[in-house]
C-alpha positions in Angstrom: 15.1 0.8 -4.9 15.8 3.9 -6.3 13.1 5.7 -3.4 15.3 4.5 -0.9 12.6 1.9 -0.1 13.3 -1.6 0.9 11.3 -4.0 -0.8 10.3 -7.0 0.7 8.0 -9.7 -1.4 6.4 -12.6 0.3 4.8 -15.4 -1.2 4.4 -19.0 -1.2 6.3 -21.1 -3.6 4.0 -24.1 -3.6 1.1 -21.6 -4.9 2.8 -18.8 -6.4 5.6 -17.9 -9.3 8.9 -16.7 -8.3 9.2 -12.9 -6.7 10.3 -10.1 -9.0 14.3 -9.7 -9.5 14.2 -6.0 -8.1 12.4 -7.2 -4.7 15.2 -6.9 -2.1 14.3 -9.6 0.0 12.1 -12.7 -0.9 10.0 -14.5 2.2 9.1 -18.2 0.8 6.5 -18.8 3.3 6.5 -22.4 2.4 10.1 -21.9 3.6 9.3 -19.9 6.2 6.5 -20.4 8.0 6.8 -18.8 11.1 7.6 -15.7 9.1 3.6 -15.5 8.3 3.5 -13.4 11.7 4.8 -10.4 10.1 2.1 -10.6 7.8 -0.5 -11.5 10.3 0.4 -8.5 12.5 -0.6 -6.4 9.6 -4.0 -7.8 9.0 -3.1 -9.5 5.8 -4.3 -13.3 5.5 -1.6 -15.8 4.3 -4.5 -17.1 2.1 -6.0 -14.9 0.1 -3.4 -12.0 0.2 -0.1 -13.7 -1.2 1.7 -12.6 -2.8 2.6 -9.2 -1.2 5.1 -6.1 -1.1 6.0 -4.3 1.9 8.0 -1.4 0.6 9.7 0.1 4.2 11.8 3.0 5.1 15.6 1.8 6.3 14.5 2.2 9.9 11.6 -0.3 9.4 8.5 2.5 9.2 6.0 1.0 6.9 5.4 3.2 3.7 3.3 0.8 1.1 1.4 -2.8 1.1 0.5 -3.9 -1.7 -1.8 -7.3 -1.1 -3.0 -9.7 -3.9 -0.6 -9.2 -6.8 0.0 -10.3 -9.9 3.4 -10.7 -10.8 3.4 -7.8 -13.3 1.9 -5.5 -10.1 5.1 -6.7 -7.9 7.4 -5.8 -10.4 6.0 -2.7 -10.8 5.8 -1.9 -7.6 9.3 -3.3 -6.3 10.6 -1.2 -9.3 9.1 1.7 -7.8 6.3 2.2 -10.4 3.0 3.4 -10.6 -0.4 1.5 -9.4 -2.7 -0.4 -11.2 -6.0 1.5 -11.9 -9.1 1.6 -9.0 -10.6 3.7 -7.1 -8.7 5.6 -4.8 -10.1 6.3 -0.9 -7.9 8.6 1.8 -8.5 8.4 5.4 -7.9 11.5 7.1 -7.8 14.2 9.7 -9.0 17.7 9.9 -6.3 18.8 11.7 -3.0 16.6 9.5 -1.2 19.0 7.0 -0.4 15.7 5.4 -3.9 14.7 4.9 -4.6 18.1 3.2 -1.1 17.3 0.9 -2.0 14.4 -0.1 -5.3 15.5 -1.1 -4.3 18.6 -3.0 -1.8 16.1 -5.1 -4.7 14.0 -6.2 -6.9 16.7 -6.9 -4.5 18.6 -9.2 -3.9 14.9 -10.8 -7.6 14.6 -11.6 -8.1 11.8 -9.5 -11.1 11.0 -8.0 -11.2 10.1 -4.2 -13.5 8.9 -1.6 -12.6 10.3 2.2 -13.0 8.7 5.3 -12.4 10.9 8.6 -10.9 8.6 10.9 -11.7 10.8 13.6 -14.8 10.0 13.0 -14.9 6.4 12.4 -13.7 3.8 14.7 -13.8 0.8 12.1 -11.7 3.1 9.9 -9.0 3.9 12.5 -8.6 0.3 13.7 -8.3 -0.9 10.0 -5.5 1.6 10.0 -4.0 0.7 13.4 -4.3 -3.2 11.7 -2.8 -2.5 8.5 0.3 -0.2 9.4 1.4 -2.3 12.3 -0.3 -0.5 15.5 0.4 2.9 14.1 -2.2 5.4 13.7 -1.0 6.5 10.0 -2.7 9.7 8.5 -2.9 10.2 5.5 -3.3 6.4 4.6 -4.5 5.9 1.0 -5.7 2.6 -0.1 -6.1 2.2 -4.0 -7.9 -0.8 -5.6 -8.4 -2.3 -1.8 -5.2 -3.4 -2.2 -2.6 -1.0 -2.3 -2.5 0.7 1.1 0.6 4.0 1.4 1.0 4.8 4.7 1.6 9.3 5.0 3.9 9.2 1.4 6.0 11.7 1.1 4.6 14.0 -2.4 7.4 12.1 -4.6 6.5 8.7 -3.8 2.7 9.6 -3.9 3.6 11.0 -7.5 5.1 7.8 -8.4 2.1 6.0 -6.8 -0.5 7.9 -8.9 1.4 8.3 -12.2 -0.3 5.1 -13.8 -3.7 6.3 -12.4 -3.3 9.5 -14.2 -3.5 8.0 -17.5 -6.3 5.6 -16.7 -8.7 7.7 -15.3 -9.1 6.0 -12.1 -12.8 5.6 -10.6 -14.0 6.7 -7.4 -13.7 3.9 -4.4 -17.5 4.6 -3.2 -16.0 2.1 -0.4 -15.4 3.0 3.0 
């Protein structure tokens, strides 16, 4: 990917169409089974969120999850594209220079956002801690409930919001 991203797409081959071309790395779970615990250790059901991108830095850090996609959404997002329209929600920290980034980029792209402290919401910081592998990620926006970016850096966040921009993405009154 030309983010420096590594895309992984799983997806089950008895229920679903073939994974995008640009995805790095295809999991059949029907293939695979026992490679459902990735999945699982993020909180994603094997279910009713196939098929899936996890888009990760070379190291393995998690940056973006996207759950539930069509096979349009894949492509765009293994291709390093922007979203689908939603609403957009950002949990947060006072105190995370980050947080405040992220914000400011949304804000200056007109989009509107719904924010959830994490420091003060215990539900919100586990779902975080579920999502993102046992790491407590801030910012973490989730767009359209199924799009979850885990502290983008302002270029991928760009890319991420670009689609968004154009549609006039809703407020996620979520939370």
């Amino acid at each position: 990917m030309s983010n420096g991203l590594d895309c992984t797409y799983y997806f089950n081959s008895r229920v679903h169409s073939p994974p995008p071309a640009p995805c790095g790395q295809w999991v059949d779970l029907a293939e695979s089974p026992s490679a459902a615990h990735d999945l699982i250790r993020l909180g994603l059901s094997i279910r009713r969120d196939l098929p899936a991108v996890l888009l990760t830095e070379a190291g393995g850090k998690l940056r973006v999850i996207g759950r539930q996609l069509s096979a349009e959404e894949a492509q765009r997002l293994a291709c390093d594209q922007a979203l689908g329209g939603g609403g957009v929600r950002v949990y947060s920290s006072s105190w995370c220079p980050d947080c405040r980034r992220a914000k400011r980029l949304l804000d200056e792209a007109g989009i509107p956002y719904d924010e959830v402290i994490v420091d003060e919401d215990a539900q919100a910081e586990a779902m975080i801690l579920e999502r993102s592998g046992g790491r407590r990620v801030v910012p973490t926006l989730v767009f359209d409930d199924r799009h979850f970016a885990f502290n983008p850096d302002p270029a991928l966040l760009r890319r991420l919001i670009a689609r968004l921009v154009a549609e006039g993405a809703p407020v996620d009154q979520g939370g």
